[in-house]
Backbone bond lengths (Angstrom), bond angles and torsions (degrees), N, CA, C in turn:
res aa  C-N    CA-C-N  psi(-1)  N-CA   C-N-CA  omega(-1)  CA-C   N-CA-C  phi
1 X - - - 1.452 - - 1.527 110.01 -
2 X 1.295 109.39 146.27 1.889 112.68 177.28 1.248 103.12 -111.71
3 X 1.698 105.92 128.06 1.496 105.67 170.32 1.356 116.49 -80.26
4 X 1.472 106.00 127.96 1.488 143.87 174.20 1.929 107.56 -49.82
5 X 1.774 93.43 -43.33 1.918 87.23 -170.81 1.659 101.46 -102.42
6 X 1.204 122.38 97.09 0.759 150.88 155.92 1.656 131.41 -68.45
7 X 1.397 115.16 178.32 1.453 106.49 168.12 1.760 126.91 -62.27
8 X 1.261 110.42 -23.19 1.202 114.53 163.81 1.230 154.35 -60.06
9 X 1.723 95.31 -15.89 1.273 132.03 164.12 1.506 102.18 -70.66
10 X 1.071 113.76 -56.03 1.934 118.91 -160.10 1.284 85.42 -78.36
11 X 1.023 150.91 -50.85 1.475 153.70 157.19 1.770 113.74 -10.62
12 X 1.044 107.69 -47.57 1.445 100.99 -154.68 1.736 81.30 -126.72
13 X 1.660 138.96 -17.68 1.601 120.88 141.26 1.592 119.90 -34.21
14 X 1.621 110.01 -74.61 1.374 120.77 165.58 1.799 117.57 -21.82
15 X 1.399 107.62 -63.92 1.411 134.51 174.25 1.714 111.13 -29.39
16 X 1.711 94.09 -61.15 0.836 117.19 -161.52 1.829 114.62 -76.24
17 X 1.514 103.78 -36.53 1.558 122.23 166.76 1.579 105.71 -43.93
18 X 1.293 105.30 -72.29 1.690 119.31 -144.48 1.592 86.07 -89.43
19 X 1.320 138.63 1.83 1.167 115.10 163.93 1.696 116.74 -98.11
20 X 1.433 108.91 -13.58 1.430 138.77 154.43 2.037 110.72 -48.67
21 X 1.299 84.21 -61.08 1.710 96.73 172.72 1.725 115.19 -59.58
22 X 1.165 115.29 -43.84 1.321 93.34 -171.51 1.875 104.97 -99.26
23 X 1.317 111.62 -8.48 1.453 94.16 146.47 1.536 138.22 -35.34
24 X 1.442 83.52 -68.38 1.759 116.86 -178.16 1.557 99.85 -54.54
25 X 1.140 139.81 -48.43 0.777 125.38 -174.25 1.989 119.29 -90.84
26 X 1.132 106.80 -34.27 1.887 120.76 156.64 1.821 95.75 -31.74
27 X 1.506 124.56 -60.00 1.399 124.88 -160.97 1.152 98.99 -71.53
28 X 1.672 128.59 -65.74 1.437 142.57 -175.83 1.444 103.07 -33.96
29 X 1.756 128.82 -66.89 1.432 116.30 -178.27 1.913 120.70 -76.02
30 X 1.740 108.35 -5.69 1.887 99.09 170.20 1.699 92.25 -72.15
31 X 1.600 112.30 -55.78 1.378 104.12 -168.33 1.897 120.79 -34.45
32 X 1.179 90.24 -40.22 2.052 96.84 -166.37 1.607 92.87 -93.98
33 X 1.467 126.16 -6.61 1.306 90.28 137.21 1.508 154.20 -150.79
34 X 1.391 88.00 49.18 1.258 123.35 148.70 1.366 111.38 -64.72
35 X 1.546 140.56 -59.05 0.998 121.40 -167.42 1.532 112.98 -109.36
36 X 1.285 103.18 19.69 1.918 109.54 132.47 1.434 112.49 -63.83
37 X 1.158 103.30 -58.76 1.496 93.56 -160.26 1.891 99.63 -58.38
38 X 1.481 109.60 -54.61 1.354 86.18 -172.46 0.880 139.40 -93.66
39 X 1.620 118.75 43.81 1.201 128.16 171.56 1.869 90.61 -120.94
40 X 1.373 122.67 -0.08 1.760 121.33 167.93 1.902 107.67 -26.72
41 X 1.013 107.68 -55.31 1.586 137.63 -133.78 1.504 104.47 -78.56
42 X 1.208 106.00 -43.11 1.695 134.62 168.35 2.132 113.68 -51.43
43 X 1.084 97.31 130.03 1.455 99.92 171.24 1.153 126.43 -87.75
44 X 1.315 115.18 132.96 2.168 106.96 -164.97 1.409 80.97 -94.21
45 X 1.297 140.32 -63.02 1.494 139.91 -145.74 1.475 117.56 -49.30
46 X 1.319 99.53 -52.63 1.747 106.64 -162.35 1.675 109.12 -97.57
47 X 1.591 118.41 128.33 1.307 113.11 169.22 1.700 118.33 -70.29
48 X 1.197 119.31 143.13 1.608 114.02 -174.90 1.531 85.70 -99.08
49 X 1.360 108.32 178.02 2.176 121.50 -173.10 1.557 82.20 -74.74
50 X 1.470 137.17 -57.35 1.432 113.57 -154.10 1.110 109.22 -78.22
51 X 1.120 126.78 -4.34 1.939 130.24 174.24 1.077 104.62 -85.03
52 X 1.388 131.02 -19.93 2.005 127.68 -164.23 1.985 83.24 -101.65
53 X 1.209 112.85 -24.81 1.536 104.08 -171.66 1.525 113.96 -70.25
């Protein structure tokens, strides 16, 4: 009999990981900044009355 799982298997696991990884991570940094931008607009300094409430 010839084994079927071969290096080609771990080949295209590996493949399959790190192309997983830089997805995951491509989404993770649009998400953060996307909501940089829309939180740009917002004032950190000054409390408004419904924020002190």
């Amino acid at each position: 009999m010839t084994d079927t799982h071969g290096g080609s298997d771990r080949t295209a696991a590996f493949t399959g990981l790190i192309v997983g990884i830089v997805f995951l991570l491509a989404v993770v940094i649009t998400v953060s900044k996307l909501t940089t931008r829309s939180f740009a607009g917002h004032s950190t300094g000054k409390a408004t009355a419904s924020a002190v409430r």
